[in-house]
C-alpha positions as CSV (number, residue, x, y, z in Angstrom):
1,X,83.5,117.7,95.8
2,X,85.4,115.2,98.3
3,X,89.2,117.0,98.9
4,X,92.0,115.4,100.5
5,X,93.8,117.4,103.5
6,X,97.5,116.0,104.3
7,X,98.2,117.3,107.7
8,X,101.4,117.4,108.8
9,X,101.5,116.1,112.2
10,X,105.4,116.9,113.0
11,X,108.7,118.0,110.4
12,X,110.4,115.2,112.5
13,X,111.2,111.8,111.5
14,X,113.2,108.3,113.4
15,X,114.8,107.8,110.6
16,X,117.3,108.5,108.3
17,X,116.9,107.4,104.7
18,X,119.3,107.7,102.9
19,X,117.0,108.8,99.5
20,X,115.5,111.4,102.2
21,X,117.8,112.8,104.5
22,X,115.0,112.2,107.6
23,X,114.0,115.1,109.7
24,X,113.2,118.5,108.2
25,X,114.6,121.8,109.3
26,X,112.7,122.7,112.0
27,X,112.7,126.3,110.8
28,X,110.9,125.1,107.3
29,X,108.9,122.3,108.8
30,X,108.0,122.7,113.0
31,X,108.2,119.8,114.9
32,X,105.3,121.0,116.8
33,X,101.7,121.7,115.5
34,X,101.5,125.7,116.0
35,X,97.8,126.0,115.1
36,X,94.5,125.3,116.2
37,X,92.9,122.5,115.1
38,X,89.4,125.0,115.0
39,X,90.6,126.7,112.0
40,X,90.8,123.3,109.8
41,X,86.7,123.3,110.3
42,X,85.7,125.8,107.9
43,X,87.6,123.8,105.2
44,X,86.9,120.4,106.0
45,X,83.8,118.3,105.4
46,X,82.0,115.9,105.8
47,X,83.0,112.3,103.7
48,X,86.5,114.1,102.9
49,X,89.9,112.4,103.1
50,X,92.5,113.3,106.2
51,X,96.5,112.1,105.5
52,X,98.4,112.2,108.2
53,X,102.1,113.0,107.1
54,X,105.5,113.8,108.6
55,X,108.1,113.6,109.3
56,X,106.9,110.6,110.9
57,X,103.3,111.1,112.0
58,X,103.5,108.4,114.5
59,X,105.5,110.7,116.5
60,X,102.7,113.1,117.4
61,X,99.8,110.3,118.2
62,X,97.7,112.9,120.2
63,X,97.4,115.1,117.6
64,X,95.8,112.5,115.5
65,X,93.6,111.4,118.0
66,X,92.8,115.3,118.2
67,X,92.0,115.3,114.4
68,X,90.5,111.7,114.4
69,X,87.7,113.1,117.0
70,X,86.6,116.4,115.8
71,X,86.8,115.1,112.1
72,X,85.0,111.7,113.0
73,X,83.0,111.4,109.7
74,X,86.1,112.3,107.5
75,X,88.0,109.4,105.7
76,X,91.5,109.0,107.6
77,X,94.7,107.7,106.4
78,X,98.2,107.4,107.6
79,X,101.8,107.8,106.1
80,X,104.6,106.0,108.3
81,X,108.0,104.3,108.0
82,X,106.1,101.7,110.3
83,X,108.5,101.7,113.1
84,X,106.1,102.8,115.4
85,X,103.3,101.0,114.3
86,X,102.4,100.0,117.8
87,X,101.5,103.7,119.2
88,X,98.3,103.4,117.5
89,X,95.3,103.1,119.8
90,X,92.5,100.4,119.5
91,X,89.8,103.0,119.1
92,X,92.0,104.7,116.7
93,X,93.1,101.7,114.8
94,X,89.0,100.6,113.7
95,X,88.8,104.5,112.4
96,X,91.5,104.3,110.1
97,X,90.3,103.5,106.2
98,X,94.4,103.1,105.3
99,X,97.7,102.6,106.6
100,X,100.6,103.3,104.2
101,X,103.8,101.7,105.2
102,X,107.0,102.3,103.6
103,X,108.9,99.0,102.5
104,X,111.0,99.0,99.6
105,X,110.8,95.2,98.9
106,X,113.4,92.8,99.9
107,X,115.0,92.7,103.6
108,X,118.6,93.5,102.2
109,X,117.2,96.4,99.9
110,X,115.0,98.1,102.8
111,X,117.6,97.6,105.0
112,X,120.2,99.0,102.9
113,X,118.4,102.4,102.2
114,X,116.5,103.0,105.5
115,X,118.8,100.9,107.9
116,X,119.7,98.1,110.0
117,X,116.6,96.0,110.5
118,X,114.1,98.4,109.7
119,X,112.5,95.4,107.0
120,X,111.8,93.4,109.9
121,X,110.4,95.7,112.6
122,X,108.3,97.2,109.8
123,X,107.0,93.5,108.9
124,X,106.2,93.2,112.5
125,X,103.8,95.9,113.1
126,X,102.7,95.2,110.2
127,X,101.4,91.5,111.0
128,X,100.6,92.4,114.5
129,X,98.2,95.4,112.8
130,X,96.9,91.9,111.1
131,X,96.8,90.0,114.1
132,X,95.0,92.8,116.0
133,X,92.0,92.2,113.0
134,X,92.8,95.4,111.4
135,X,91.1,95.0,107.7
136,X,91.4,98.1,106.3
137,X,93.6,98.8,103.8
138,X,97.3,98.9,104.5
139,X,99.6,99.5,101.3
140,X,103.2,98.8,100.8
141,X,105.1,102.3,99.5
142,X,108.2,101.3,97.5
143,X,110.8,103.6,97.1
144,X,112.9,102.1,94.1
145,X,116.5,103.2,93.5
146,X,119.1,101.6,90.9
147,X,119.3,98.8,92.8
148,X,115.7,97.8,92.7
149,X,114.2,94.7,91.0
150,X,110.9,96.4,90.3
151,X,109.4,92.3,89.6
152,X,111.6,91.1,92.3
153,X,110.4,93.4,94.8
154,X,106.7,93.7,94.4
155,X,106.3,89.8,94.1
156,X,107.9,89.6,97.6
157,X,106.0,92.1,99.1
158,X,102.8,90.4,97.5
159,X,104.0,87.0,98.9
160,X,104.0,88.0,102.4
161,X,100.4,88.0,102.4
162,X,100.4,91.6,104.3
163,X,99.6,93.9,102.0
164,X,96.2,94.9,100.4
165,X,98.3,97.0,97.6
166,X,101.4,97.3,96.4
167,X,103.0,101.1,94.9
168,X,106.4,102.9,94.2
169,X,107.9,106.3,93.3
170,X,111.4,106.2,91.2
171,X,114.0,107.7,93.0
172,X,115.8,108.7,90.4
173,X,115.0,112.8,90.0
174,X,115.6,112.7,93.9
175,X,118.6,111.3,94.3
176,X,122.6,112.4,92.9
177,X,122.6,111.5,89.1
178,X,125.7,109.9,89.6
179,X,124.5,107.6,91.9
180,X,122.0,105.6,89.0
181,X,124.9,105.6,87.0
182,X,123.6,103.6,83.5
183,X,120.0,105.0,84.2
184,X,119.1,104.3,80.8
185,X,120.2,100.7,80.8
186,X,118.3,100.2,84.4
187,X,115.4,101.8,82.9
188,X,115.4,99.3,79.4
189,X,116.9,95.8,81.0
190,X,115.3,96.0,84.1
191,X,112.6,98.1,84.8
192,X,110.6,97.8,81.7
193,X,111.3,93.9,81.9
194,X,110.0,93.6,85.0
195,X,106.5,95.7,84.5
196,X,105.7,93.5,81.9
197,X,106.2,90.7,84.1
198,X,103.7,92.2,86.8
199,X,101.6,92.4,84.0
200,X,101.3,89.0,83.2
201,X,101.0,88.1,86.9
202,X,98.3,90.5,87.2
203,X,96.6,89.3,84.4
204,X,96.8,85.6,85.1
205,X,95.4,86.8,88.5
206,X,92.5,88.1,86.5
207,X,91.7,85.0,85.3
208,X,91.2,83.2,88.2
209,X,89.1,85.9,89.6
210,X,92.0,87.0,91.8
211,X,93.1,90.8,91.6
212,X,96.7,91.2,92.9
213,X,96.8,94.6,94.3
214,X,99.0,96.6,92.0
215,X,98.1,99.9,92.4
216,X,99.8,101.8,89.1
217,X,98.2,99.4,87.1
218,X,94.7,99.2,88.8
219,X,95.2,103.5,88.8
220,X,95.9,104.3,85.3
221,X,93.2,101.8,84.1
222,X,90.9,103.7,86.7
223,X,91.8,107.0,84.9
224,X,91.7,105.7,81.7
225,X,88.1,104.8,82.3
226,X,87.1,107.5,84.3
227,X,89.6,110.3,84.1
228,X,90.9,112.0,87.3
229,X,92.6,115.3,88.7
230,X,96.4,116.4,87.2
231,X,98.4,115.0,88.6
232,X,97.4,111.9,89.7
233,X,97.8,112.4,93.4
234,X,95.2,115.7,92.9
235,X,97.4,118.4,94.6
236,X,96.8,121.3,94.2
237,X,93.2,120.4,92.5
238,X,90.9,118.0,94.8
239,X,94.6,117.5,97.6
240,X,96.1,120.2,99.6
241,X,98.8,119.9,102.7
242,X,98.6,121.8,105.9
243,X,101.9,122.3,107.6
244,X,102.7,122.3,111.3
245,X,102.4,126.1,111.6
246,X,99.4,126.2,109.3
247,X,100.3,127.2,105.7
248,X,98.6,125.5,103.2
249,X,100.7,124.2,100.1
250,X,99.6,122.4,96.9
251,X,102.0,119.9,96.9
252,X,102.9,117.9,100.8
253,X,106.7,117.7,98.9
254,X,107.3,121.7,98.2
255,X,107.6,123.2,101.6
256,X,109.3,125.7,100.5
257,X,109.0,126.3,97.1
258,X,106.6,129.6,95.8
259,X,104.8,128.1,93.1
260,X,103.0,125.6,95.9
261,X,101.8,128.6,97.8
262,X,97.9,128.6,98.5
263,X,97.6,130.0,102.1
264,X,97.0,130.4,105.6
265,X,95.1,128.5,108.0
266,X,92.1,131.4,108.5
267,X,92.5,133.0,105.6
268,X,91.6,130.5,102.5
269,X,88.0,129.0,101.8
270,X,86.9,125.9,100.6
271,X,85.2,127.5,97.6
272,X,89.1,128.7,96.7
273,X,90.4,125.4,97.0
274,X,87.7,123.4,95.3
275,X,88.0,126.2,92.0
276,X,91.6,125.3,91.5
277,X,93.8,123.8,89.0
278,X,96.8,123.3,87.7
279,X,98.5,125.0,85.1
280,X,100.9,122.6,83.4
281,X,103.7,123.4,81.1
282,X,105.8,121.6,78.1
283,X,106.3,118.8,77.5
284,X,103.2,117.3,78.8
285,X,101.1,120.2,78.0
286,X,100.8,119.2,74.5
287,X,101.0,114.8,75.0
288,X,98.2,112.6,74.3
289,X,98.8,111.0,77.3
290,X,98.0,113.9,79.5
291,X,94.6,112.4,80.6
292,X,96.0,109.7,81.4
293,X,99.4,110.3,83.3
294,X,98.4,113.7,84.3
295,X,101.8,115.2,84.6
296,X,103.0,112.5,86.7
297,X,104.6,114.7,90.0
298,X,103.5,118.1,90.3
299,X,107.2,119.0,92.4
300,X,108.7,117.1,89.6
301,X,107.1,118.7,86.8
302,X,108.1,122.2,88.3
303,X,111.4,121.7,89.8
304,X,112.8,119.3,86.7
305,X,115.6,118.7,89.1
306,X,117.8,116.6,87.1
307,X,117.0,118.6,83.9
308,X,115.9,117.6,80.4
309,X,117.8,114.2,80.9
310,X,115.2,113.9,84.1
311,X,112.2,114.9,82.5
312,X,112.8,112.2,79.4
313,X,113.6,109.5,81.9
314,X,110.3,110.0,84.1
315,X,109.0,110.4,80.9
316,X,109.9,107.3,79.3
317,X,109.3,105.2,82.6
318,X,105.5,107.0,82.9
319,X,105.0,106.2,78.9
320,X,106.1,102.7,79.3
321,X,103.3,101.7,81.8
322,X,100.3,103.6,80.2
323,X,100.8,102.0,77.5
324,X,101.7,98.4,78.7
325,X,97.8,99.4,80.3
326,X,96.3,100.4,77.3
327,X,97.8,97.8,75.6
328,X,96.2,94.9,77.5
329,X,92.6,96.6,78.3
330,X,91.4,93.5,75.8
331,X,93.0,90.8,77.9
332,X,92.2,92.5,80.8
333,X,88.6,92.6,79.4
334,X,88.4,89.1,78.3
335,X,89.9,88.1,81.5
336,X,87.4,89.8,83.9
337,X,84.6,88.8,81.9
338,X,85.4,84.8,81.8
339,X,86.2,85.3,86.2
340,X,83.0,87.2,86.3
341,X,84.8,90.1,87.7
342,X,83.7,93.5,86.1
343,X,85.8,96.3,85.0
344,X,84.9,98.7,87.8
345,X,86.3,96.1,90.6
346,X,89.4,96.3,89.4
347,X,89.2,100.0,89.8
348,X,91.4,101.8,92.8
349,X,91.2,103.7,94.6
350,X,88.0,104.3,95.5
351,X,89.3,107.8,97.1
352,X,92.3,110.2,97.2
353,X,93.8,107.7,99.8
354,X,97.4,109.3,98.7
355,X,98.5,106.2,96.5
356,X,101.1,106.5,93.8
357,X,99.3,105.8,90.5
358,X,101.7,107.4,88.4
359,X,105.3,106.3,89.8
């Protein structure tokens, strides 16, 4: 069984989103890794999947290159706000299978959340990375708030040419519910509009034997084919976090939160982690689309932070793309067959590589 470690590399961060709040308390999250790297080598093996997450990882470079060394035939993938894009070493660079990079689509709607030209220093590194021949797989993270343009944005993002894929997380259970103001009407004149746009792009892609790196869609047909963990992003099941001073958590979002506890450094085996699962509660206990959406968020699910109003909205928006999936598998089908693309290309990702299928 292939699991997925998400090491924090530091509770510190160079920015200051304003959906995130940047750094975390140093007394929850350290800044500093307090435990020996040793310890990670009874858990991890050999064809596994290493995250490196913050904070901003980029911040503590050695101890990747630490982790990158001893764990040379592991998988390894990166989380960043792409600011410092440029610490990464050559030799480190050809090791990396991923680079996720946090751009939320337009300049004016990156800059607007994460600051003053953040769009264009992350769209630097990001085609020097390119110009440097880097060709793995770097992916565009969205965050989308109330004043996203879920079509708008992904298209541009697509249209630089820069990115291999293309995901997002909603916002909206994160942020003040005041903020989204008319969430509903976002949700049904926007947001729904525009997924059946990116459908048809994708589609029409499809057909000329070109597939647009949309990650939710190529996800959720992945897991409608094939099944996968819940949630979607396997924590707690086949994904687990290590913190800076070596607890182990189910979920890299629940720092502090009980229900996420697994363990120490030292003192949990891989057999433990590789026996468990989730349990998962109403309402998507008892859906038919459980197989398929898995939950969504595992923080989300437990925390319900905005209530029964936020569960129904997450719920609505996680409906909504299943089925605009399930209901084009024929075109999808017909179109793949006449490009002489096959089902199973469209299929991502290949790994755990921390994607959002489920937004």
């Amino acid at each position: 069984m292939r699991l997925t470690f998400i090491l924090y590399t530091t509770g510190r961060c160079n920015l200051r989103c304003r959906y995130c709040g940047g750094s975390f308390d140093p007394a929850k999250v350290p800044w500093r890794v307090e435990y020996n790297l040793k310890l990670l080598e009874d858990l991890v093996r050999g064809g596994d999947v290493i995250a490196y997450y913050g904070g901003e990882p980029l911040l503590n470079i050695g101890f990747i290159e630490d982790a990158v060394e001893r764990f040379w035939d592991c998988r390894h993938v990166i989380q960043t706000n792409g600011l410092l894009l440029d610490r990464i070493p050559r030799e480190i660079l050809d090791r990396l299978d991923a680079i996720l990079v946090s751009l939320d689509g337009v300049r004016w709607i990156t800059d607007l959340w994460r600051g003053h030209g953040v769009y264009d220093r992350v769209v630097g590194g990001v085609r020097r990375l390119r110009e440097m021949g880097f060709a793995g797989d770097i992916v565009a993270r969205m965050t989308v708030t109330f004043e996203s343009d879920i079509y708008r944005d992904v298209t541009h993002l697509l249209e630089l040419g820069l990115f291999d894929h293309i995901h997002w997380q909603l916002s909206m259970v994160w942020l003040d519910r005041r903020l989204w103001g008319d969430l509903w009407g976002w949700i049904e004149s926007s947001y729904k509009p525009g997924l059946e746009r990116l459908m048809g792009l994708w589609i029409s892609g499809l057909w000329h034997g070109e597939i647009i790196g949309i990650a939710p869609f190529q996800g959720i047909l992945k897991r409608i084919l094939d099944g996968g963990p819940t949630p979607p992003c396997g924590s707690g099941e086949d994904s687990f976090a290590v913190l800076t001073d070596g607890r182990i958590i189910s979920c890299p979002i629940a720092v502090e939160e009980n229900w996420a506890w697994v363990g120490m450094l030292g003192t949990v085996s891989r057999c433990e982690l590789e026996g468990r699962r989730n349990f998962i509660g109403e309402p998507c206990r008892s859906c038919e689309l459980l197989s398929i959406c898995g939950a969504r968020c595992l923080y989300t699910h437990r925390e319900r932070l905005w209530g029964d109003e936020g569960v129904e909205a997450v719920c609505t928006c996680s409906r909504h793309i299943v089925e605009l999936v399930r209901r084009n598998l024929g075109r999808i089908e017909e179109a793949t067959g006449m490009s002489g693309l096959g089902m199973e290309d469209l299929a991502y990702p290949e790994y755990n590589n921390t994607v959002e299928i489920m937004p």
